[in-house]
C-alpha positions in Angstrom: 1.9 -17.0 17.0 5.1 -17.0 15.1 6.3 -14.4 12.7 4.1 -15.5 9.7 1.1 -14.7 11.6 2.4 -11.0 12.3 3.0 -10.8 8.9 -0.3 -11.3 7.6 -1.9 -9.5 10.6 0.1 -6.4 9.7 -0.6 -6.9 5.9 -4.5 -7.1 7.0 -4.1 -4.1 8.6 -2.3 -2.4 5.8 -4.9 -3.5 3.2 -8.1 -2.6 5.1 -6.8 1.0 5.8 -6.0 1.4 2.1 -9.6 0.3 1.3 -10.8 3.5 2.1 -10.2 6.1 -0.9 -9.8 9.1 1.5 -6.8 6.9 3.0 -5.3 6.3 -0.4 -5.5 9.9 -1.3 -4.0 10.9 2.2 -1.1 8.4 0.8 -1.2 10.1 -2.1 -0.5 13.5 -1.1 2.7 12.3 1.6 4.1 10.4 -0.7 5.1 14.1 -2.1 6.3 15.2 1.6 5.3 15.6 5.2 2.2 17.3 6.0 0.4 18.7 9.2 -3.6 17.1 10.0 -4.6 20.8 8.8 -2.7 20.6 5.6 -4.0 16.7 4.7 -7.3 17.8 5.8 -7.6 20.9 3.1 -9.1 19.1 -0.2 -11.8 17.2 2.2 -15.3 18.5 2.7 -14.9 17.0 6.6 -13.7 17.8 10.0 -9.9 17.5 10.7 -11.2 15.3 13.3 -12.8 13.3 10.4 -9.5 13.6 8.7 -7.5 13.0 12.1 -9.5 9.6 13.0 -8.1 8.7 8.7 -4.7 9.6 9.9 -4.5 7.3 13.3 -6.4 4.7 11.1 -2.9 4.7 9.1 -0.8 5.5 11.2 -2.1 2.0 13.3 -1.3 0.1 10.0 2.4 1.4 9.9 1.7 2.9 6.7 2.7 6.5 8.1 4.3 8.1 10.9 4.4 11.3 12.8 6.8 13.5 13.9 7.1 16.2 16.5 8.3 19.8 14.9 7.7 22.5 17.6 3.8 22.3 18.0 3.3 20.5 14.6 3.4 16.6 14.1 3.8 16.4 10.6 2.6 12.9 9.2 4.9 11.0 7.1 4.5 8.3 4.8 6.7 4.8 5.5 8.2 4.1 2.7 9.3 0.6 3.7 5.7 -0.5 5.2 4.3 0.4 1.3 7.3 -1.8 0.1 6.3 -4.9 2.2 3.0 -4.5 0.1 4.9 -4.3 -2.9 6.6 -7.2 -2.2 3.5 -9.8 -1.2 2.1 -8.6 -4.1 5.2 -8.8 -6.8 5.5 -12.9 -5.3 2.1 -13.5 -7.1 2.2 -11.0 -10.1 6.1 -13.0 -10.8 4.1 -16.1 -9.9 1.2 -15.5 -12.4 3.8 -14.7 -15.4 6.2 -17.5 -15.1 2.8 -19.2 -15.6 1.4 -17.3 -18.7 5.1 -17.8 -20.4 5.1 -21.5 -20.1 2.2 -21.2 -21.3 3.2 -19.4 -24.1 6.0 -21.7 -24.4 3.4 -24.5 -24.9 1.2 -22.8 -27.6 4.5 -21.5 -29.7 5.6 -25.0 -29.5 2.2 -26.7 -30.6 2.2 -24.2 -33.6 5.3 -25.2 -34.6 4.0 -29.0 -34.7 0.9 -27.6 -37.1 3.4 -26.4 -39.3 5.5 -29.5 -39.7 
């Protein structure tokens, strides 16, 4: 398996953990800063084991990363891992436009033969 296929394991990965809504709002709180399991785990009505098994779910995908600090291990969110998503996504949203301006194109330029 060549590089290619890690790349689309690794965006599977990535996607599927971000499918879950308690994932994207763990993503949502780091990308304002590190945080301990205890301190993700406060706005959830669930266990911090409920919260932990989120955070290893993430943490598989590459999306975040832990630390050691003393007895904490904050979590921290990969910055570069969310760009890689960015990125597959941005070739098909810049793919999908240059379409809809030829487009465009095409139409201006038939309205301009109707007014001739």
């Amino acid at each position: 398996m060549g590089n290619g296929a890690d790349q689309e394991k690794h965006l599977d990965r990535a996607f599927l953990a971000l499918a879950d809504p308690v994932r994207r709002a763990l993503i949502a709180r780091l990308s304002r800063g590190p945080a301990t399991v205890n301190e993700l785990a406060e706005p959830f009505a669930m266990s911090k084991q409920g919260v932990s098994k989120h955070i290893q779910v993430l943490e598989a995908a590459g999306l975040i990363t832990r630390s050691r600090n003393a007895q904490q291990r904050p979590c921290h969110l990969d910055p570069a891992a969310l760009e890689a998503l960015t990125a597959w996504i941005d070739t098909y949203r810049l793919e999908a436009e240059r379409q809809f301006r030829r487009l465009d194109s095409l139409m201006e330029t038939m309205k301009q033969g109707e007014k001739k």
